[in-house]
BAMAR-717220 format. One record per residue: residue in three letters; residue number from 1; x, y, z of N, C-alpha, C, O in turn. Coordinates in pm, 1 decimal, padded with zeros to 6 digits, always signed. Layout:
<atoms>
<resn->ALA&resi->NUM&nxx->X&nyy->Y&nzz->Z&caxx->X&cayy->Y&cazz->Z&cxx->X&cyy->Y&czz->Z&oxx->X&oyy->Y&ozz->Z>
...
</atoms>
This chain:
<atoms>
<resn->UNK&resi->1&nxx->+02323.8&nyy->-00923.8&nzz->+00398.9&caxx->+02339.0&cayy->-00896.7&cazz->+00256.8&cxx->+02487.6&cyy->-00899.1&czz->+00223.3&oxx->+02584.3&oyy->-00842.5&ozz->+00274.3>
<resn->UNK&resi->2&nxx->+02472.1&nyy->-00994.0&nzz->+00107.7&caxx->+02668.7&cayy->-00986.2&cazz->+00053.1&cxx->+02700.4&cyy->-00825.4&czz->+00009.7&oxx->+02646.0&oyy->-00716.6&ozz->-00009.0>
<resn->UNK&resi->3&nxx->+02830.9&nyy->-00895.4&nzz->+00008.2&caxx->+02901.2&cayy->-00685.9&cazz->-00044.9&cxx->+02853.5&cyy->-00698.2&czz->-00224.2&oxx->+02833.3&oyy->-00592.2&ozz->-00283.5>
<resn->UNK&resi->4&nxx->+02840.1&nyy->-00817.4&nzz->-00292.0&caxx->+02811.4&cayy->-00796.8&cazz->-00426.1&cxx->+02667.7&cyy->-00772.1&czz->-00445.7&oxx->+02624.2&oyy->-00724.6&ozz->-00550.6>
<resn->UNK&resi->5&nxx->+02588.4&nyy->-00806.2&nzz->-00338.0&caxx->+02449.8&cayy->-00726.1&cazz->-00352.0&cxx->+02441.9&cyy->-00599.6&czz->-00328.4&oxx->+02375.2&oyy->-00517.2&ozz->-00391.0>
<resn->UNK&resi->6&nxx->+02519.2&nyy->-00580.0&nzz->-00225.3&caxx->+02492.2&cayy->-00432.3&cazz->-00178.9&cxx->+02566.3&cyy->-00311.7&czz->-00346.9&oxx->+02520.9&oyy->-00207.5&ozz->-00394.0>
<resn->UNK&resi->7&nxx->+02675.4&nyy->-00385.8&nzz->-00382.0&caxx->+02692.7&cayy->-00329.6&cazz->-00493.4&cxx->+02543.0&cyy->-00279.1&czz->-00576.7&oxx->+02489.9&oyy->-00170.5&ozz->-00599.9>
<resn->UNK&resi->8&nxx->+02506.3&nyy->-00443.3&nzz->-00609.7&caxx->+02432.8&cayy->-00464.3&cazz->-00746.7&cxx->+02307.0&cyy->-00353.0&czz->-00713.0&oxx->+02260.0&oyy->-00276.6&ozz->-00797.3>
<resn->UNK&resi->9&nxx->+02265.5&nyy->-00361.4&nzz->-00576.5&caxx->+02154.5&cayy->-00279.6&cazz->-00535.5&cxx->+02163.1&cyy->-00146.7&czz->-00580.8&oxx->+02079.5&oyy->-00106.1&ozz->-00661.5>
<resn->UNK&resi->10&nxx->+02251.2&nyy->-00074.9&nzz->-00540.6&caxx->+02368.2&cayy->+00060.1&cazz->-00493.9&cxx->+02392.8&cyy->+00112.5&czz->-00667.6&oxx->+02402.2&oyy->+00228.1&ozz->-00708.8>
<resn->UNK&resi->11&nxx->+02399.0&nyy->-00028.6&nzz->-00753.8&caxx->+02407.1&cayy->+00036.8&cazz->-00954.9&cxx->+02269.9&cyy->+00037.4&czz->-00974.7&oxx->+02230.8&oyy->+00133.0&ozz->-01041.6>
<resn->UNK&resi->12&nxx->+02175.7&nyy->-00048.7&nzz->-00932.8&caxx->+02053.1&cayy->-00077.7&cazz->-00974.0&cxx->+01988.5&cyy->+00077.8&czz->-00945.0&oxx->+01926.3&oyy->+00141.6&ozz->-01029.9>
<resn->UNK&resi->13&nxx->+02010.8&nyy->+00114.2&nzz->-00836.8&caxx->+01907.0&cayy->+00282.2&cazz->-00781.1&cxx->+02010.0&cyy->+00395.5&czz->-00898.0&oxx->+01976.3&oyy->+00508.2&ozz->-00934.3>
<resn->UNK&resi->14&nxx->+02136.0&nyy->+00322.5&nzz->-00935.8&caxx->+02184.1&cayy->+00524.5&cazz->-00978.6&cxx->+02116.2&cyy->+00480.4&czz->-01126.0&oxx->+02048.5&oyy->+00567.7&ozz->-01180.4>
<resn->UNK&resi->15&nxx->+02132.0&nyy->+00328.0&nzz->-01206.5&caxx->+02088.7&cayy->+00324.8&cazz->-01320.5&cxx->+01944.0&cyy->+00347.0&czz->-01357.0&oxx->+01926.0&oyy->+00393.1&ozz->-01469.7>
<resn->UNK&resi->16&nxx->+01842.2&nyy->+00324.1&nzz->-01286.4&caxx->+01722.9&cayy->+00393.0&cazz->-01252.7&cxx->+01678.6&cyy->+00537.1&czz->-01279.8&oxx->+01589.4&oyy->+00594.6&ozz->-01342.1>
<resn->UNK&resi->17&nxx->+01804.3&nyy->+00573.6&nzz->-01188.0&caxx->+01784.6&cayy->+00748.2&cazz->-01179.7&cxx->+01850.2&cyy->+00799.0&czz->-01282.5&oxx->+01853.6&oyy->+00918.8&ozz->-01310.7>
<resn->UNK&resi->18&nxx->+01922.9&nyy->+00679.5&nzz->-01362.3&caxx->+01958.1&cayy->+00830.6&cazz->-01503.6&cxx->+01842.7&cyy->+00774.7&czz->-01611.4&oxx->+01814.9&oyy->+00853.7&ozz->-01701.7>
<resn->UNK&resi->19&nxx->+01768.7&nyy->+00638.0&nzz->-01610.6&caxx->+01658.6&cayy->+00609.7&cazz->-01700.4&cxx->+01580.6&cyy->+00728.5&czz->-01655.5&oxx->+01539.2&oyy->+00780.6&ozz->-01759.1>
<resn->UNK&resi->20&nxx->+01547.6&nyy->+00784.1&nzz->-01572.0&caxx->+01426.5&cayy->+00852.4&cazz->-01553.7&cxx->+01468.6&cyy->+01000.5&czz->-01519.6&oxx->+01401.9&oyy->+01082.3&ozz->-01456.2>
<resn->UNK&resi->21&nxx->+01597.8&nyy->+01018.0&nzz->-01576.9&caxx->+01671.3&cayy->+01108.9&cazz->-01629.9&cxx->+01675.6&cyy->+01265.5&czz->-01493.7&oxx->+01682.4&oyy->+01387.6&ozz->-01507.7>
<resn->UNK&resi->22&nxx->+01667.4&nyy->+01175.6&nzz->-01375.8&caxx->+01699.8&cayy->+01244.1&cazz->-01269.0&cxx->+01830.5&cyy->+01278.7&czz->-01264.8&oxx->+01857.6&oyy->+01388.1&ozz->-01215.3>
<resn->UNK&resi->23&nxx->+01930.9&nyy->+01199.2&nzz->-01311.9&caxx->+02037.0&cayy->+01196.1&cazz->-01354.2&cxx->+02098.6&cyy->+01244.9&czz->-01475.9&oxx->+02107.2&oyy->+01161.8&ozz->-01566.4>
<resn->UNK&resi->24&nxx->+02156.5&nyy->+01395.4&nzz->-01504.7&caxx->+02204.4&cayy->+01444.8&cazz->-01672.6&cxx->+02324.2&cyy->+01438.6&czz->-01698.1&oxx->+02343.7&oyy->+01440.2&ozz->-01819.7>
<resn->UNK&resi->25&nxx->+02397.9&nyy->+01433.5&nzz->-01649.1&caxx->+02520.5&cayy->+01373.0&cazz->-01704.6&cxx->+02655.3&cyy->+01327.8&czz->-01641.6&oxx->+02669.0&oyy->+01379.5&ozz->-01530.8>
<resn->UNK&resi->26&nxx->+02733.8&nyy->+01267.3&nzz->-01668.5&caxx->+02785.8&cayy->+01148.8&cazz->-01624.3&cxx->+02910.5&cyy->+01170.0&czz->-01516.0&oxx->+02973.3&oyy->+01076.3&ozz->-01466.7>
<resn->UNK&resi->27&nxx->+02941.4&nyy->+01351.4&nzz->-01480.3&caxx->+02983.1&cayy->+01399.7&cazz->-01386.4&cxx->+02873.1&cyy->+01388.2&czz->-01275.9&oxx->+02907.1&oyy->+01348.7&ozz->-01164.4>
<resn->UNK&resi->28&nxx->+02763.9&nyy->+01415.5&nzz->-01297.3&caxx->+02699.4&cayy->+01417.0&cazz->-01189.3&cxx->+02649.0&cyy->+01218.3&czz->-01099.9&oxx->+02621.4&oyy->+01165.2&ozz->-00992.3>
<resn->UNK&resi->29&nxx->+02670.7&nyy->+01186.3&nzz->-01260.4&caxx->+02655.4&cayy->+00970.7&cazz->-01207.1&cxx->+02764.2&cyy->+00932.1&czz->-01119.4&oxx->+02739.5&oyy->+00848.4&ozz->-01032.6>
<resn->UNK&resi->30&nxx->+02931.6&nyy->+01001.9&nzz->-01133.2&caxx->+03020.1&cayy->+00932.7&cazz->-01075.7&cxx->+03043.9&cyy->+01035.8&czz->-00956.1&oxx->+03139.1&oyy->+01000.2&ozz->-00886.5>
<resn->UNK&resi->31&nxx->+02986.6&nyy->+01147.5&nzz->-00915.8&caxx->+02982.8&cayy->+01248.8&cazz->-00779.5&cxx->+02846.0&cyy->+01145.3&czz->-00688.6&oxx->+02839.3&oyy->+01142.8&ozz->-00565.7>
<resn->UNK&resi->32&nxx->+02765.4&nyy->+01081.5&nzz->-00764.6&caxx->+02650.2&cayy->+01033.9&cazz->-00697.5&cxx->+02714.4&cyy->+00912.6&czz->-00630.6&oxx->+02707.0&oyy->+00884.2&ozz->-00511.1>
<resn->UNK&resi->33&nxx->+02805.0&nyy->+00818.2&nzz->-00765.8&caxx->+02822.4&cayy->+00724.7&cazz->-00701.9&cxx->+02921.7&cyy->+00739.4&czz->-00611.8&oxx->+02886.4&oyy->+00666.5&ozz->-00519.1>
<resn->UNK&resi->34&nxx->+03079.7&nyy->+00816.2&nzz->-00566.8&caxx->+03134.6&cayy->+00824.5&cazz->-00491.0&cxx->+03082.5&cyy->+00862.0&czz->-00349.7&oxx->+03134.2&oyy->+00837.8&ozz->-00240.6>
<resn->UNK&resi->35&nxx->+02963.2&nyy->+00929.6&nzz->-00379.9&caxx->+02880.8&cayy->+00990.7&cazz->-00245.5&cxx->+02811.2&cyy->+00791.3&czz->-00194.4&oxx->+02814.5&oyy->+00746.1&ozz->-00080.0>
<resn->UNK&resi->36&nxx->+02771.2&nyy->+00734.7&nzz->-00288.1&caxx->+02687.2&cayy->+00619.7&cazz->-00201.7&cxx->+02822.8&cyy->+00531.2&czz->-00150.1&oxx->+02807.2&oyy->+00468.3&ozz->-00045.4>
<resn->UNK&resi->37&nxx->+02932.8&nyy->+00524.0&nzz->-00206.0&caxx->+03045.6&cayy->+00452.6&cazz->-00157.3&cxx->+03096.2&cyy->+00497.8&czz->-00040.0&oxx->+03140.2&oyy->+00423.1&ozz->+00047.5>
<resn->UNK&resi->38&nxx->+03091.1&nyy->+00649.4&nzz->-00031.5&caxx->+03144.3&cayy->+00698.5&cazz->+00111.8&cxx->+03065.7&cyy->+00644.7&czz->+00226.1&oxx->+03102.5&oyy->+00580.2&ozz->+00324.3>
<resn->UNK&resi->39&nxx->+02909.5&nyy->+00700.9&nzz->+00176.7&caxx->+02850.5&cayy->+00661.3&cazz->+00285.5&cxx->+02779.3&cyy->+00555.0&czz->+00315.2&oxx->+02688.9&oyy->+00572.5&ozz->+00396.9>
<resn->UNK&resi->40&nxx->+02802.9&nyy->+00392.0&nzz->+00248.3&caxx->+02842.4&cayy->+00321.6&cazz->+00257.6&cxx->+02937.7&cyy->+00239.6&czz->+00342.6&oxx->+03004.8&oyy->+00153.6&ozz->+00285.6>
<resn->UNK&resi->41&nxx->+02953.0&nyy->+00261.9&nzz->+00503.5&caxx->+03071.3&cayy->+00247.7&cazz->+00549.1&cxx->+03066.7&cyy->+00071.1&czz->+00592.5&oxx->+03165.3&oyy->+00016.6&ozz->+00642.0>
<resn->UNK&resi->42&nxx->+02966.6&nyy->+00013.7&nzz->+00571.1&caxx->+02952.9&cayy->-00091.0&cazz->+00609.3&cxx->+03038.8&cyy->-00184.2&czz->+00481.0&oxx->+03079.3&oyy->-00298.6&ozz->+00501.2>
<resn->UNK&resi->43&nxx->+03051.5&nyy->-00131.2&nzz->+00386.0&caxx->+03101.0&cayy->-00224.5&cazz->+00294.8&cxx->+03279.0&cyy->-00227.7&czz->+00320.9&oxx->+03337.4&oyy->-00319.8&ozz->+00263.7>
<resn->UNK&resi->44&nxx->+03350.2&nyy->-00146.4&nzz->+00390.9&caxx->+03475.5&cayy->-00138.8&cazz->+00413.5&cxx->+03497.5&cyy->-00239.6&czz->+00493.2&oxx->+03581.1&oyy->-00323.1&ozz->+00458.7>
<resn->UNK&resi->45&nxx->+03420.5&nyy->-00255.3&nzz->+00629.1&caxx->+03401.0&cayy->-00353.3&cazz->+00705.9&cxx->+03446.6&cyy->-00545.1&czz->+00669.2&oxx->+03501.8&oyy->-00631.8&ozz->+00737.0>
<resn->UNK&resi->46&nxx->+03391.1&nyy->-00542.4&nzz->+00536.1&caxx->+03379.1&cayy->-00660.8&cazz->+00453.6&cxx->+03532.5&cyy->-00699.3&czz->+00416.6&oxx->+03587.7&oyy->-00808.1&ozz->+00432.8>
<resn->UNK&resi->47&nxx->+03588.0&nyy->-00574.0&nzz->+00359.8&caxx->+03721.0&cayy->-00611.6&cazz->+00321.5&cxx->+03852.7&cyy->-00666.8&czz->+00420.1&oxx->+03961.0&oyy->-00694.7&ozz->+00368.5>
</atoms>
């Protein structure tokens, strides 16, 4: 999988989770997304 899928995948699950409003507000979208980037370590690899 490219690193721009693994992105597109990685927006596709958090944008999901604030449609279905698992997600309330937009401190908690960019703590979610820094958490999937950390642990994410395969995408550092790429660079």
């Amino acid at each position: 999988m490219g690193e721009q899928e693994r992105y597109k995948v990685m927006l596709e699950k958090l944008i999901a989770d604030t449609e279905n409003e698992k997600i309330q507000s937009s401190e908690e979208l960019i703590q979610l997304l820094i958490n999937e980037l950390k642990s994410n370590t395969s995408m550092e690899a790429t660079f």
